[in-house]
C-alpha positions in Angstrom: 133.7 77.1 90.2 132.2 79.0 92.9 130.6 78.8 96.4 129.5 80.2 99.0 130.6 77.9 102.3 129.5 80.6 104.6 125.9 79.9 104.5 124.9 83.6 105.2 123.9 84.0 101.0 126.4 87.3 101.4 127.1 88.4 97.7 130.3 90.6 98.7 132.5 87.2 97.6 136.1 87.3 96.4 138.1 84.6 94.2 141.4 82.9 94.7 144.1 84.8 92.7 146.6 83.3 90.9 148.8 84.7 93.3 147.0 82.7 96.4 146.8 79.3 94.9 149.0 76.6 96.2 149.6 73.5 95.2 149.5 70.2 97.5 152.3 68.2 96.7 149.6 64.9 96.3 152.6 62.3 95.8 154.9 62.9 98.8 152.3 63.5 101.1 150.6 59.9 99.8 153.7 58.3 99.6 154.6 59.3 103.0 151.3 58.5 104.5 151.3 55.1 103.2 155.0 54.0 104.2 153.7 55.3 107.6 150.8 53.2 107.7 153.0 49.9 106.8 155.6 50.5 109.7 153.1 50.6 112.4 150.7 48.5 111.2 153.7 45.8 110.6 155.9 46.8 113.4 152.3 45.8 115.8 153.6 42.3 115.1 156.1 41.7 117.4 154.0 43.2 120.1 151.3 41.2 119.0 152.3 37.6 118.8 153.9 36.8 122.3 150.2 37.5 123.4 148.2 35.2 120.7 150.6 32.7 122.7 148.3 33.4 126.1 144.9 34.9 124.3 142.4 33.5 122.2 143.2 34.7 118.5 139.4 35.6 117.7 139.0 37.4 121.0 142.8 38.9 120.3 141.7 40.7 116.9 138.4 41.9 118.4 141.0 43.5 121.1 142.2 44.8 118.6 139.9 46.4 116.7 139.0 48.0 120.3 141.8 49.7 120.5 141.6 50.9 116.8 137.8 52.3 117.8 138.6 53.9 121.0 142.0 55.9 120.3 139.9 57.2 117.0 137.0 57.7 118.8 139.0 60.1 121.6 140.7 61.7 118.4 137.2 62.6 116.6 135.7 63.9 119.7 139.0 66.1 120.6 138.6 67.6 116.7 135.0 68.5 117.4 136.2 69.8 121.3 138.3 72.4 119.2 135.9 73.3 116.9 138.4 72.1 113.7 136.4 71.0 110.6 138.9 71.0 108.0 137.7 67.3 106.9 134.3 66.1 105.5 131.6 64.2 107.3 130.3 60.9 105.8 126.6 61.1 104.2 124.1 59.2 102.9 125.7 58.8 99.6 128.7 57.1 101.7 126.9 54.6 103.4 127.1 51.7 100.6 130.8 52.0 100.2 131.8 51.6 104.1 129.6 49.0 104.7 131.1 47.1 101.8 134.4 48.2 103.2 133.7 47.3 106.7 132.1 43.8 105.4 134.7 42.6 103.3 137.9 44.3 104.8 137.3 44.1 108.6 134.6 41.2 108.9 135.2 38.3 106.2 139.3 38.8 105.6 140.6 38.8 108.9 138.2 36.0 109.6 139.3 34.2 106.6 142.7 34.3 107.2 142.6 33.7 110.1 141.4 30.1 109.3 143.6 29.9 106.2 146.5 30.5 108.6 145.4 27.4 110.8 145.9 25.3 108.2 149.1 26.7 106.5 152.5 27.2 107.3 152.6 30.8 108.4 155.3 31.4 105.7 153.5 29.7 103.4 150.2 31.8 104.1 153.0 35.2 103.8 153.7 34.2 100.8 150.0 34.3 99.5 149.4 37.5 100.7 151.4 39.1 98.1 147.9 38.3 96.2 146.4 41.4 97.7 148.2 43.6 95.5 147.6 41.3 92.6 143.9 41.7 93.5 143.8 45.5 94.6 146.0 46.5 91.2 143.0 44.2 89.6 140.2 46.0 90.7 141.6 49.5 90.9 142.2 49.2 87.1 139.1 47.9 85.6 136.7 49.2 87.9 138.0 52.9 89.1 140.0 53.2 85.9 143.2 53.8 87.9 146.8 53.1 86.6 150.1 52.6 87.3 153.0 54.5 86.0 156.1 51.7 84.5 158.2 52.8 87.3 154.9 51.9 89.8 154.9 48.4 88.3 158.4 47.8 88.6 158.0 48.9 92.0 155.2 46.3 92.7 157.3 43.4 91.0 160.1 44.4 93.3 157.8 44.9 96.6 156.3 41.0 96.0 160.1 39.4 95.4 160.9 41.3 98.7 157.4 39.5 100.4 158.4 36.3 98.7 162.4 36.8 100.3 160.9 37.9 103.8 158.2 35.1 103.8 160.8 32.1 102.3 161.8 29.5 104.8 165.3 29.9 106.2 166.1 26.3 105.4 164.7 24.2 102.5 163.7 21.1 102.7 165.8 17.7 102.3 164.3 17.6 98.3 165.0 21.3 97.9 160.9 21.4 97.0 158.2 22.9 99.1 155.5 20.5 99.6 151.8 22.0 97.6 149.8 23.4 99.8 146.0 22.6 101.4 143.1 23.7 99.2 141.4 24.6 102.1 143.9 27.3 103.5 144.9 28.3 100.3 141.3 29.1 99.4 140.2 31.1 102.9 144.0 33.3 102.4 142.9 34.1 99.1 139.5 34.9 99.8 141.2 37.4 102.7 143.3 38.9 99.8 140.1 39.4 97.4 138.8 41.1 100.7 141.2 43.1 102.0 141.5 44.7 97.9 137.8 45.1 98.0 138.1 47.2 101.1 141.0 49.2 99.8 139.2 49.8 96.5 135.6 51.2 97.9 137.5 52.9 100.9 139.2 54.9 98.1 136.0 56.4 96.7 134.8 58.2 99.8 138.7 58.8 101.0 137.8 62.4 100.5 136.2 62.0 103.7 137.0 62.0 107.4 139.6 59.7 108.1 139.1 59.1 111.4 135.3 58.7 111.2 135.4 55.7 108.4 138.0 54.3 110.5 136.3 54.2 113.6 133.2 53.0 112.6 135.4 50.3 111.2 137.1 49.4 114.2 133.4 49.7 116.3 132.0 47.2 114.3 134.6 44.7 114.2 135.0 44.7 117.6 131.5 44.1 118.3 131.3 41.4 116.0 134.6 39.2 116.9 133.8 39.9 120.7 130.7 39.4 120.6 130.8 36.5 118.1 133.6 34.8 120.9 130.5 35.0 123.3 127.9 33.7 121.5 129.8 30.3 120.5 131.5 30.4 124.0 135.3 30.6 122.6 137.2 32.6 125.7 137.3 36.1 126.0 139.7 36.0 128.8 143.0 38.0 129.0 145.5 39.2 131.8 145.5 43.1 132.7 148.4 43.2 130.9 147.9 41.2 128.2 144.8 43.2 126.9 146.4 46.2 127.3 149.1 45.1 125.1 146.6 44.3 122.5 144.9 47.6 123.0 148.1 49.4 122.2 149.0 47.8 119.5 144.9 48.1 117.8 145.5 52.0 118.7 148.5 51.9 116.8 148.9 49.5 114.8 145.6 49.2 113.4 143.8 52.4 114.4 146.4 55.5 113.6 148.0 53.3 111.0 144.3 53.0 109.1 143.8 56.5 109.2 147.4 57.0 107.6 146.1 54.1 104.5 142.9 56.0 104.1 144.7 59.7 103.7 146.8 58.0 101.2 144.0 56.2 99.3 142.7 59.8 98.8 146.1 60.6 97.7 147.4 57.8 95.8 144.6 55.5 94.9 144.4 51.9 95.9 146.7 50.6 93.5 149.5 52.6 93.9 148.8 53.1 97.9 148.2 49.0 98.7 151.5 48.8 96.6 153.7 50.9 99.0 151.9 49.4 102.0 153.1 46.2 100.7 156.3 46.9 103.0 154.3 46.1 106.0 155.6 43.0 106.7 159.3 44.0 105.9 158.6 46.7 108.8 157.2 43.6 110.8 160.2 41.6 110.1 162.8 44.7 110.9 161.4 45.1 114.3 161.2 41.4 115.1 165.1 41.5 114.4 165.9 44.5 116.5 163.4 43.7 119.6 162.9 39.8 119.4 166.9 39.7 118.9 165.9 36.9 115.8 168.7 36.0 113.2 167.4 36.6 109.6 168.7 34.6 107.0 170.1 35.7 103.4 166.9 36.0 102.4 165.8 38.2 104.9 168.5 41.0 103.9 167.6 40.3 100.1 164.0 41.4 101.1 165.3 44.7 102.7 166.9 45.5 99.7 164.2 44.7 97.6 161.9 46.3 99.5 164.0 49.3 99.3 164.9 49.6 96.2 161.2 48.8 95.1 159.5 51.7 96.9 162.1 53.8 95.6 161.3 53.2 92.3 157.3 53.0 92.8 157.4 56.3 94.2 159.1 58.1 91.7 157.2 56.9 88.9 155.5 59.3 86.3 152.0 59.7 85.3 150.8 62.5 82.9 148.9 62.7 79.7 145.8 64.8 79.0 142.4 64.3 80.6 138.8 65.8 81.2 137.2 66.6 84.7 133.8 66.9 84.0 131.6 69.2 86.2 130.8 68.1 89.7 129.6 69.6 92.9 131.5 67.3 95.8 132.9 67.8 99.2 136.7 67.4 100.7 139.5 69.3 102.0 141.4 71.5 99.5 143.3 74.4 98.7 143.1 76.8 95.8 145.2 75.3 93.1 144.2 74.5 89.3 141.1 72.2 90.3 139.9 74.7 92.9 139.1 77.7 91.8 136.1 79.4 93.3 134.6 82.1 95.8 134.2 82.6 99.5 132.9 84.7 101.8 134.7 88.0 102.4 137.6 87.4 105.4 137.3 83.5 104.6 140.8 82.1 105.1 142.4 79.4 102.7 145.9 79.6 103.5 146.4 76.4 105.3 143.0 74.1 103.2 139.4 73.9 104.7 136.6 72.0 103.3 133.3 72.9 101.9 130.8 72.0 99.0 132.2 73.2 96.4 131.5 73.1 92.5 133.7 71.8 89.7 133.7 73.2 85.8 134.9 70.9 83.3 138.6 71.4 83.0 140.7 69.4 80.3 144.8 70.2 80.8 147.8 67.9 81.2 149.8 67.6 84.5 151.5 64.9 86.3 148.6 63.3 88.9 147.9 59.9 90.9 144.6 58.5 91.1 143.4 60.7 94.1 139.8 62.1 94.2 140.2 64.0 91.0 141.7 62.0 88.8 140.1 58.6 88.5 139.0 58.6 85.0 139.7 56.1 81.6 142.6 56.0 80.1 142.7 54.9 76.0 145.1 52.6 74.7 
């Protein structure tokens, strides 16, 4: 596997040793960037809802998403400012993926559920979210040829009971059974589902790339279409000073630092195991509306910490090893010299703490524990 990322075509090049190889601990780092990703994007809640109270909820997500594309935007253009390039620009070959990420993720689900949630109960709606993972373990499987470890479906049985506990009204009602619930918001929340796993799935294949460019090209075109979309059928756009800036900080946070997080672990993790651990966003949600809303949680509501817990516990610990074939590939991404990486530079060209370049693969066939991160998304035989 060599290359040259120097451009200058200088033959004095010398290989990674065994010695200077290191390997990235793939799992932690996923698991870590994913469990991030859930606590701000479900601790934005509390800070979000007093305001849908006073804003228009269509104008309110395209606030949103503002705040997502500007903080990402000042981020990019500070990593260009210091001259960094240690991740990988979008190209061509990109394009279809993010669009079909940006169309189904941040266009049609929020949108969709959005309108489901009108007509549901919003614990009822909760509850159908946990279809997302139903959906994204769905896809990932039979069209990225990703799996999960036992331990990781344990760990995704677990994370659903704990959505089901945190979702469950605190009081039933006087027959003890919940009444069915309208086809029409049942439909749009699991359309936003089927979206939302589409978008985690394609954002997966081109994770290798910059984080903060695919997500804020995301958050530029949904703001621009809920914002704009509020002015063209004249719903209001109006907000208090205060008011948008609240929404602002939560996009920025909540949505815009907390998508860059999901996408770093997509590359990671893959979309099953990743929208698995991010499952726990609404448990983060819930934890803060205790603390700073002062609310009273039910039985249930403790049941779902444990759960929650316990079921991220065992989802991250799980196990996945067997032997399996890279086949040759030329590709872009950050790395550092391990077993898939081993290839020339330039003379003085420093790896110590990972760069990206193109770089070319060999085909390799070993046996080692991996997820389903940019590498190892291959068949499996049964």
């Amino acid at each position: 596997m060599t290359h040259d990322p120097s451009g200058s075509g200088d033959p004095d090049h010398t290989g990674g040793s065994a010695d200077s190889r290191t390997t990235t601990p793939t799992r932690a780092r996923g698991v870590a960037y994913a469990l991030l990703s859930a606590v701000l994007f479900g601790g934005s809640t509390p800070f979000v809802r007093p305001v849908l109270e006073r804003v228009d909820p269509v104008a309110s997500a395209g606030y949103l998403y503002l705040g997502q594309a500007l903080v990402l935007s000042l981020w990019w253009i500070a990593a260009r400012a210091a001259g960094s390039r240690r991740e990988a620009r979008l190209g061509r070959g990109d394009l279809a993926p993010l669009v079909g990420g940006i169309v189904a993720g941040g266009l049609i689900a929020p949108g969709a559920f959005t309108a489901g949630l009108s007509l549901l109960p919003a614990h009822r709606a909760s509850l159908l979210l946990g279809l997302e993972i139903v959906f994204t373990l769905m896809i990932a499987i039979l069209f990225r040829g990703e799996r999960l470890a036992p331990r990781g479906w344990a760990g995704a049985l677990l994370l659903l009971l704990a959505g089901v506990a945190v979702s469950w009204p605190a009081a039933a009602s006087g027959t003890g059974v919940m009444p069915p619930l309208p086809i029409a918001g049942t439909l749009l929340v699991v359309l936003a589902c089927l979206g939302w796993a589409t978008d985690s799935n394609v954002t997966a294949s081109i994770s290798s790339k910059d984080p903060t460019e695919i997500s804020l090209l995301k958050g530029w075109a949904a703001a621009f279409a809920y914002l704009a979309g509020c002015a063209l059928v004249g719903r209001p756009l109006g907000a208090t000073a205060s008011d948008a800036l609240s929404l602002l900080v939560a996009g920025a946070v909540g949505y815009g630092i907390a998508l860059r997080f999901f996408v770093l672990a997509l590359r990671h993790l893959g979309a099953a195991l990743t929208t698995t651990l991010f499952s726990t966003a609404p448990i983060a949600g819930f934890a803060l509306s205790v603390i700073l809303l002062g609310e009273r949680p039910a039985a249930t509501g403790w049941a779902a910490f444990a759960l929650a817990g316990l079921g991220v516990a065992i989802a991250a610990s799980g196990r996945h090893e067997h032997e399996h074939a890279h086949g040759a590939e030329t590709h872009e991404h950050p790395h550092v010299h391990d077993e898939h990486h081993d290839h020339a530079h330039a003379q003085g060209f420093s790896v110590d703490e990972g760069h990206t370049h193109v770089h070319d693969h060999g085909r390799l066939v070993h046996t080692h524990p991996h997820e389903a991160d940019v590498h190892h998304t291959h068949g499996h035989g049964h």
